[in-house]
C-alpha positions in Angstrom: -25.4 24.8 3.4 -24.1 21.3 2.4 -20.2 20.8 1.1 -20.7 20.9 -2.8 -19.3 17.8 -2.7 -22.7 16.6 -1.0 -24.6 19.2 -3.1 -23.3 17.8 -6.2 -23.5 14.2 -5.7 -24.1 11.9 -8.9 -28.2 10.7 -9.0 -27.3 7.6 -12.0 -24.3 5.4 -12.7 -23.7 7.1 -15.8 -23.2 10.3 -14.2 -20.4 8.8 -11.6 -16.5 10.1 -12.8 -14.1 7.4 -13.4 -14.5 3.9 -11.9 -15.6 2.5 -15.5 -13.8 -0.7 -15.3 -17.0 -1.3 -13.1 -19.4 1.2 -14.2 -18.8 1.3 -18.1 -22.0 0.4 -19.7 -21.3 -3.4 -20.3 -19.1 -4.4 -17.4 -20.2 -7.2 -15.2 -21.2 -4.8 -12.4 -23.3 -2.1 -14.3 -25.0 -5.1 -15.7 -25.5 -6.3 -12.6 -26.9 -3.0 -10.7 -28.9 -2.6 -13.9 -31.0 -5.7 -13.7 -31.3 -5.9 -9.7 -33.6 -2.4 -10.5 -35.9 -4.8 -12.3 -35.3 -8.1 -9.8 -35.2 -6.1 -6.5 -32.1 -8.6 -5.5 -28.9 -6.8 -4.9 -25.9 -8.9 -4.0 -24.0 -8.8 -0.8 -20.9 -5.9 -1.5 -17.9 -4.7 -0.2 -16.2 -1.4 -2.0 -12.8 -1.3 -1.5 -10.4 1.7 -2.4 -9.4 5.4 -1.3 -11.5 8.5 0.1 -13.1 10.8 -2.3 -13.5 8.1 -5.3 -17.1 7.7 -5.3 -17.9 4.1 -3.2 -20.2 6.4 -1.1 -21.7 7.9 -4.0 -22.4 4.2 -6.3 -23.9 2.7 -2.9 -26.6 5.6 -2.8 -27.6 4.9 -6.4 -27.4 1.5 -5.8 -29.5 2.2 -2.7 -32.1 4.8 -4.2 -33.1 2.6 -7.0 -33.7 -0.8 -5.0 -37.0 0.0 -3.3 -35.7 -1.4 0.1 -35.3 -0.2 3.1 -32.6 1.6 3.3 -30.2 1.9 6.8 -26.6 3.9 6.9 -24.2 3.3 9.6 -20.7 4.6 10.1 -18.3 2.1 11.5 -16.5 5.0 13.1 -19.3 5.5 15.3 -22.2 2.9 15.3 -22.6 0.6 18.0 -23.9 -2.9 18.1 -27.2 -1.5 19.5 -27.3 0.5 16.2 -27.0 -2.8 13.9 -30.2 -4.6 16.5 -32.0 -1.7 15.8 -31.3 -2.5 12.0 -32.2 -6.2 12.7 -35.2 -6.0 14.4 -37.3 -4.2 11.7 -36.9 -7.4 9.4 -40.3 -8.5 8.7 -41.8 -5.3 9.4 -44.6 -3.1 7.3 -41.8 -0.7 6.8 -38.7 -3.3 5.3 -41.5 -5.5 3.3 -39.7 -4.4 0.6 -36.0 -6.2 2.2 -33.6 -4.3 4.0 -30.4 -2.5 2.4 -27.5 -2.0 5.4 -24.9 0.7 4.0 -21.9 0.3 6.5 -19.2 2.4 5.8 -15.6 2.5 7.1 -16.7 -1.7 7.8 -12.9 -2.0 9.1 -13.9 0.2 12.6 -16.6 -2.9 13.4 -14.7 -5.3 15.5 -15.2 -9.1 15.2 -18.0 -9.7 16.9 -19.7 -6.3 15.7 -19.5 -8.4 12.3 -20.3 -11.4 13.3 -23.7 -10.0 14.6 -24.6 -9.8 10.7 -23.5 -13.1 9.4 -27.1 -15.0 9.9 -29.2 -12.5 8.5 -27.1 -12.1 5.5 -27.0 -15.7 5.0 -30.9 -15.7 5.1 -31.1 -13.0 2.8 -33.4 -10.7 5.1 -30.5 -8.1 5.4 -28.5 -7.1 2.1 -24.9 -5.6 3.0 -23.0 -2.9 1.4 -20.1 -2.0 2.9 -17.3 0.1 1.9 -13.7 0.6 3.2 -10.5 2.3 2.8 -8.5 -0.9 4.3 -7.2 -3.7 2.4 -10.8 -6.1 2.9 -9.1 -8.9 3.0 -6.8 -8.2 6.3 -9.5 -5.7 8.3 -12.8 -8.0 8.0 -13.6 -10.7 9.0 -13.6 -13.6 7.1 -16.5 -15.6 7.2 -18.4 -12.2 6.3 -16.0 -11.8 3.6 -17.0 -14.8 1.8 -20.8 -13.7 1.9 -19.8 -10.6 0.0 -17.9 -9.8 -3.4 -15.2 -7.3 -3.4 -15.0 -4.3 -5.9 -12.2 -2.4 -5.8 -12.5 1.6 -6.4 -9.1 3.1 -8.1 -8.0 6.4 -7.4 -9.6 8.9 -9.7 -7.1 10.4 -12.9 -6.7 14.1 -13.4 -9.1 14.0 -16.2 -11.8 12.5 -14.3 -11.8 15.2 -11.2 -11.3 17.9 -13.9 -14.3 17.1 -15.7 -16.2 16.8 -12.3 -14.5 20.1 -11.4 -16.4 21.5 -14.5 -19.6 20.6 -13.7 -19.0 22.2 -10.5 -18.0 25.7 -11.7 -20.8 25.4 -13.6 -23.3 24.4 -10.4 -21.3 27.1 -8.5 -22.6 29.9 -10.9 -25.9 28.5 -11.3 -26.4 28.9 -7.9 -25.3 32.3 -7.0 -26.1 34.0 -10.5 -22.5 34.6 -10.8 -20.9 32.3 -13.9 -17.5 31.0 -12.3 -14.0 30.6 -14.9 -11.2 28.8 -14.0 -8.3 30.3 -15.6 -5.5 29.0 -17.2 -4.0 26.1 -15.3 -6.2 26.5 -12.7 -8.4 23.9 -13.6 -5.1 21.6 -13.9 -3.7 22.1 -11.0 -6.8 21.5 -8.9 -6.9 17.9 -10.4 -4.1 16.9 -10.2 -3.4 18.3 -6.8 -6.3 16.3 -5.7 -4.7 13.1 -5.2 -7.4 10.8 -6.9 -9.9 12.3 -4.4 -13.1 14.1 -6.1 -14.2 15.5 -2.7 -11.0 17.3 -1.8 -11.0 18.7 -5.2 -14.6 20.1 -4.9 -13.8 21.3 -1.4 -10.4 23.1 -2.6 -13.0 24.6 -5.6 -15.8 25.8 -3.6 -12.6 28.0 -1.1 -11.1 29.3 -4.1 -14.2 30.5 -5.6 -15.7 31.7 -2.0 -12.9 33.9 -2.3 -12.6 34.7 -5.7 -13.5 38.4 -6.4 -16.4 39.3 -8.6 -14.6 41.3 -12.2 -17.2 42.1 -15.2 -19.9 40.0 -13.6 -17.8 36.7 -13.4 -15.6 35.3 -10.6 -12.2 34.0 -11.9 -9.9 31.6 -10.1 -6.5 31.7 -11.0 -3.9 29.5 -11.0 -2.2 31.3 -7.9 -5.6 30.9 -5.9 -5.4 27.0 -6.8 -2.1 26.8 -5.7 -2.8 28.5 -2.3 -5.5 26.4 -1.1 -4.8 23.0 -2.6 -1.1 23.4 -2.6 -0.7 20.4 0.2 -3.6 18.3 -0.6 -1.9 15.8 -3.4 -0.4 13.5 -0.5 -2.5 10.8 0.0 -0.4 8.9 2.9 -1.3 6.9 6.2 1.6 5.6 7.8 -0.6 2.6 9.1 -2.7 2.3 6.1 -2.6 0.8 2.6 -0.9 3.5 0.7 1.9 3.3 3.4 3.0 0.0 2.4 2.7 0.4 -1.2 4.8 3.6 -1.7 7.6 1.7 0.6 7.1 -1.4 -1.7 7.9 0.9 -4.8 10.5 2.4 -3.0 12.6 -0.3 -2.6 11.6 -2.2 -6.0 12.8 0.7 -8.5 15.7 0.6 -6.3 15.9 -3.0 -6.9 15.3 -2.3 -11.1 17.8 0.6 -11.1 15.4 3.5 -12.0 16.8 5.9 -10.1 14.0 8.6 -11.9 10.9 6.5 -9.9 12.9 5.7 -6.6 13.7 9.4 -6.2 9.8 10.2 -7.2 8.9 7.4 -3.9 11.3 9.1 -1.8 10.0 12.3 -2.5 6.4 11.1 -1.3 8.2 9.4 1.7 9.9 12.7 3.0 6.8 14.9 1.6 4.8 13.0 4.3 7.6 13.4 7.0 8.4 9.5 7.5 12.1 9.9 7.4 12.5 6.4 9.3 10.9 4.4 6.3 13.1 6.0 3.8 16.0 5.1 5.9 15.5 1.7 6.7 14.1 0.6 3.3 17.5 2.4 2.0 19.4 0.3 4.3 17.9 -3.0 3.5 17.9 -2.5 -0.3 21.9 -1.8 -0.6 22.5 -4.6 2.0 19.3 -7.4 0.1 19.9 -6.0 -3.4 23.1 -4.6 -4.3 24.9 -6.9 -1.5 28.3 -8.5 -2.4 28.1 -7.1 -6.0 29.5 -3.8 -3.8 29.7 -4.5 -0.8 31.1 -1.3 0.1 28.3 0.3 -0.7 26.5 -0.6 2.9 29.2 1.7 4.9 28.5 4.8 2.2 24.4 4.4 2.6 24.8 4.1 6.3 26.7 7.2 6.3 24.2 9.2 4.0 21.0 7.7 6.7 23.0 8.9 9.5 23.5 12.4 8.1 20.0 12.7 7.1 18.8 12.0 10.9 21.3 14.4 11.9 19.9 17.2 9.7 16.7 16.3 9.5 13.7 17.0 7.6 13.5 19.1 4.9 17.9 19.0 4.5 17.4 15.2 5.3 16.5 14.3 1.6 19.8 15.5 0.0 22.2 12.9 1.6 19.5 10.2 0.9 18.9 11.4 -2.5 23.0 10.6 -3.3 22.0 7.3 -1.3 19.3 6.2 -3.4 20.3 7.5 -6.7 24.3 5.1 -5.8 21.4 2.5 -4.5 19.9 2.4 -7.7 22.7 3.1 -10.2 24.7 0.2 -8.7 25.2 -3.6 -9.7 23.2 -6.0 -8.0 23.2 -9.2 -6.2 21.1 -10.8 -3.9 23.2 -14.0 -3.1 24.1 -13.6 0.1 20.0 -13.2 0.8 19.2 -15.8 -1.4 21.9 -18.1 0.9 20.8 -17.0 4.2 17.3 -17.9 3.6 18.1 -21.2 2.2 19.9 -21.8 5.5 17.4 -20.2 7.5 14.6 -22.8 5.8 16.6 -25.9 6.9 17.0 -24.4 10.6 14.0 -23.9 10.5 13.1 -27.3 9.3 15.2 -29.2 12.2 18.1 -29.9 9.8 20.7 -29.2 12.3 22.3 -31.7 14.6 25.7 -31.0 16.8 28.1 -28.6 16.0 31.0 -30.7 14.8 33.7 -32.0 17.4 36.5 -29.7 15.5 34.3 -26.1 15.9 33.4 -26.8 19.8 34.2 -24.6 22.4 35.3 -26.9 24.8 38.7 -28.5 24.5 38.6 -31.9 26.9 36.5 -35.1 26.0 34.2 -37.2 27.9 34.7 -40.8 28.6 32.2 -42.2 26.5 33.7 -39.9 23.5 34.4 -42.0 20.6 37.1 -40.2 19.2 39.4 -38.1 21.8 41.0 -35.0 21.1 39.2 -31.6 19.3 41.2 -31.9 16.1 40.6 -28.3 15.1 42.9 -26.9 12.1 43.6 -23.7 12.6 43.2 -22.5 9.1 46.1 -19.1 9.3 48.8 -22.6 10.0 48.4 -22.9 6.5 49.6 -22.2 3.1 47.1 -19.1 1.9 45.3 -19.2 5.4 42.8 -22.2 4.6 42.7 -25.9 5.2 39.8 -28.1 4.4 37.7 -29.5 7.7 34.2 -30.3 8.1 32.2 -27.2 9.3 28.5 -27.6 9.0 27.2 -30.4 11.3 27.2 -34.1 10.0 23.1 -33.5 9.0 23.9 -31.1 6.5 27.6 -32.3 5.6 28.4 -31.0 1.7 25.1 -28.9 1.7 25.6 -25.7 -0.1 23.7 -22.5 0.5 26.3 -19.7 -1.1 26.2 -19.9 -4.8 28.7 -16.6 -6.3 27.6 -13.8 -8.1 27.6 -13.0 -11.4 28.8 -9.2 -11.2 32.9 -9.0 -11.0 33.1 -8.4 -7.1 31.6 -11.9 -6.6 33.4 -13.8 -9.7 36.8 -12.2 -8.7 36.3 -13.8 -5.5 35.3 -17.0 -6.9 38.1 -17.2 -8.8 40.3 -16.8 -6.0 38.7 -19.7 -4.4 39.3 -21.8 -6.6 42.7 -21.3 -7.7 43.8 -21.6 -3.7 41.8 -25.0 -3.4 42.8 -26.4 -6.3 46.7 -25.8 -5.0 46.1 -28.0 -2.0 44.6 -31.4 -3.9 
């Protein structure tokens, strides 16, 4: 028997869960699906977004009602043997009608793979819908890319997998004779366990009511039975993928913006998943890039706190980097000595550079063509408070400053010290 995911696959638009910023009757895309069942021209797609949220589903509709010739290929598997096979029915009896490709998973085709379907899309004889679970825009290739308009699919909320869940109890029953309940929080806790993902929902439904037992004629499944088989299934993680990247990102931002309430939620999903060495690093970086010389203290404590949690390890792992992150995130911040480094690493990088001045060299004789003999170096601890003024950067970047202090009292108290010892020596 097919999944009930497969059983229960939407036939219209309107029956598709979620996605209505592109499906909500009036949006440019519904409009646009709508009147190509009347034209028979369907614009070259790509369908960006998660597992589970329905790209696969829209592309069948799309498909079913456009009279053409549809072909589906999987980029996990097809070859380019499979896409000349495609090709060489344009013109055909059978494709008089034009040819639909549905390519999913477009990111497994490699370069040339894609580049095999730039001329008949640019004829028009082959229309493309692709769909993918990769960011589009660094996984395909770009001269396809401009030939196709991107829709991005957003993971699906509770509401819309509970409703979907409904209709599926309700299929369930129908099917078998027996009516299907969810009870109490059962129904909750299968949505939002889900992830955004309909399919792993409807799988985690169809196992919990497979072994639901039959009482008074109906099958029940309880919140305990939920929990059981979807009790894992709310990660939705790929340490090379998308979601990778952007639960980092937030990590370290609401460290950044001192909400120690979302940066423990991030590192919760980090650990969940078992990447330990992300939540480190980004830990690391953020008290040294963020928090800085506002505390500067703070970078021995957080390296402490990383290097107990790889000594524990996972699961005891996330209570030394929970101190870490909440100290992280409750802390001032400054980002000058960042902001400083990267100025000077621009004008490196630019050729501003030029000899290191005669004074700072590591060599302590002259040549005879030297202009001025003798190193002149000022040994700065020879002097009153341990400084002396000398030239430092090269002649190139003579006066250039890079270092601007602080706001935060670390950083002004040190300014201040500054400048009362300078001013003593004009």
């Amino acid at each position: 028997m097919e999944p009930l995911a497969q059983r229960l696959r939407p036939r219209s638009l309107a029956e598709v869960c979620g996605q209505q910023h592109l499906l909500a009757p009036g949006m440019v895309f519904r409009r646009t699906m709508e009147a190509a069942r009347q034209t028979g021209r369907i614009p070259n797609m790509i369908f960006y977004g998660p597992s589970g949220v329905g790209k696969t589903t829209v592309a069948g509709i799309i498909a079913e009602n456009s009279g053409m010739r549809l072909h589906k290929l999987n980029g996990t598997t097809a070859s380019t043997a499979d896409i000349k096979a495609v090709l060489s029915e344009i013109g055909t009896l059978s494709a008089s009608g034009g040819i639909l490709l549905y390519l999913d998973e477009i990111q497994y085709f490699n370069k040339r793979q894609q580049q095999s379907l730039l001329e008949c899309i640019e004829q028009g004889t082959v229309t493309l819908i692709a769909s993918t679970t990769e960011n589009p825009y660094f996984y395909i290739y770009n001269a396809l890319l401009s030939r196709c308009t991107v829709f991005e699919f957003k993971p699906l909320s509770a509401d819309d997998i509970a409703k979907g869940l409904q209709n599926a109890a309700r299929r369930l029953g129908e099917e078998d004779g027996v009516p299907v309940a969810l009870a109490d929080g059962a129904l909750q806790y299968l949505a939002e366990s889900a992830g955004g993902d309909m399919r792993k929902a409807l799988g985690n439904l169809e196992f919990a009511v497979t072994a639901a037992a039959q009482e008074n004629g109906v099958r029940t499944v309880t919140l305990d039975m939920a929990q059981q088989v979807a009790r894992r299934t709310a990660m939705r993680y790929d340490k090379q993928g998308d979601d990778h990247y952007d639960i980092i990102s937030a990590y370290q931002k609401s460290m950044r913006g001192s909400d120690p309430d979302a940066a423990l939620h991030y590192l919760a999903r980090l650990l969940e998943a078992g990447d330990l060495p992300s939540a480190c690093r980004r830990l690391m970086v953020t008290a040294c890039e963020d928090v800085g010389l506002a505390w500067p203290q703070i970078i021995p404590i957080v390296k402490a706190a990383v290097d107990a949690a790889n000594m524990v390890g996972l699961p005891e792992a996330a209570l030394p980097l929970a101190d870490a992150v909440v100290l992280v995130a409750t802390a001032p911040k400054s980002n000058s000595a960042h902001n400083a480094y990267y100025a000077a690493l621009a004008d490196v990088q630019a050729g501003k550079s030029g000899p290191v001045p005669r004074n700072l060299q590591n060599r302590h004789f002259d040549g005879e063509d030297a202009a001025v003999k003798g190193q002149h170096y000022l040994y700065a601890h020879d002097y009153p408070n341990h400084w002396v003024e000398q030239q430092y950067l090269p002649d190139a970047l003579r006066g250039k400053t890079y270092y601007t202090f602080g706001d935060n009292k670390t950083e002004q108290a040190a300014a201040a010290y500054w400048k009362r010892i300078k001013e003593k020596t004009k």
